[in-house]
N, C-alpha and C positions, 0 to 999 in steps of 0.2 A: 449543468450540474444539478439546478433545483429538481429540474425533471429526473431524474436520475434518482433523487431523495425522495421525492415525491411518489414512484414507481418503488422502493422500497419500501417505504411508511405502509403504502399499501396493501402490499405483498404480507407484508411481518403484525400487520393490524391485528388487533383483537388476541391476543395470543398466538397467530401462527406462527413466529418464528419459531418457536419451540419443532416444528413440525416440519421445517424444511430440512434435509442433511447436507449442510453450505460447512468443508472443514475451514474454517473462518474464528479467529478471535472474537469474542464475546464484542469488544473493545473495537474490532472493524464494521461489523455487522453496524454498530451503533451509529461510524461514520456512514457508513451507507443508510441511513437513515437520516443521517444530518444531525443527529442527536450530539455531535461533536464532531470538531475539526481536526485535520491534521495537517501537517506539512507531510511532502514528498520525502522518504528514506529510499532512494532508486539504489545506494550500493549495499540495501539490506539483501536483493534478492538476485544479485548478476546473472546475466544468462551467457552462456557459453556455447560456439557451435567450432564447424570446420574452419570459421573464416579468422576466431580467437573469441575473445570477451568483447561484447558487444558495451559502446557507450551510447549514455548511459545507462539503457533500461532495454529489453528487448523490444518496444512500443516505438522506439526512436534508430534512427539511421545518422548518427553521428561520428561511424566509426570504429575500428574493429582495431584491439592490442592483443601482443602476445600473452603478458601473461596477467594474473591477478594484480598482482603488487605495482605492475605500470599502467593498471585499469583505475587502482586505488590512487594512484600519485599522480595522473597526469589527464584525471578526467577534472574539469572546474564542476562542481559539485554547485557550489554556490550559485551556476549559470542557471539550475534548475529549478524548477516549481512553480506553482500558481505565483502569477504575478512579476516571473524572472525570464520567463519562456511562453513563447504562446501555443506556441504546442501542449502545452501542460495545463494550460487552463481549465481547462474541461476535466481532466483525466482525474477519476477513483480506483485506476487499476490494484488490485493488489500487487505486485510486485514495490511498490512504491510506498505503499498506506497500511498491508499488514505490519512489517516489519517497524513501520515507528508503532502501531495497535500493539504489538509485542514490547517494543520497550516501553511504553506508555505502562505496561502491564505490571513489566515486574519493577514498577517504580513505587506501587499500590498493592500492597498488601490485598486487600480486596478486593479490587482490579484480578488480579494475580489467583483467588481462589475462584473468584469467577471464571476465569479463565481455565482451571482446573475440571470446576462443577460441569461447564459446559461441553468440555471435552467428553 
């Protein structure tokens, strides 16, 4: 994961980030820098195919439900994230880290306008 920060810092140095077109939260951009943490929100972003609602992130093979509401009740949520799962250890995917960058957002007024500006 340092590696991973480390390879953004870089990337976004000296002002570039302004200059990449990454559709990303002000707010995730930042954890991919390492500039802040987050926990895993995996049922921010479900993914859905032929097979039904995948548990519980499209990155993991846990498991396939019929609908939403049996994806939402009868996935352990809590099993998930750095430090719960090792599979997850590593992972900054967005499907899991924009959607808490989002509610992190509109928890912050300023957070929230940045997130506007940036857009």
């Amino acid at each position: 994961m340092e590696e991973t920060r480390e390879l953004f810092r870089k990337a976004f140095g000296d002002g570039r980030r302004k200059k990449w077109r990454l559709n990303h939260t002000p707010l995730f951009l930042d954890f991919l820098e390492g500039k802040t943490d987050f926990s895993c929100t995996a049922w921010g972003i479900p993914s859905y195919s032929l097979l039904g609602w995948q548990k519980p992130c499209y990155l993991m093979n846990d498991g396939y439900v019929k609908t939403y509401k049996e994806l939402i009740e009868t996935t352990d949520w809590d099993a998930y994230g750095r430090g719960k799962d090792a599979r997850c250890n590593n992972c900054m995917a967005h499907c899991g880290y924009e959607p808490t960058a989002v509610l992190a957002a509109t928890k912050s007024v300023r957070q929230a306008l940045r997130a506007m500006v940036a857009g």
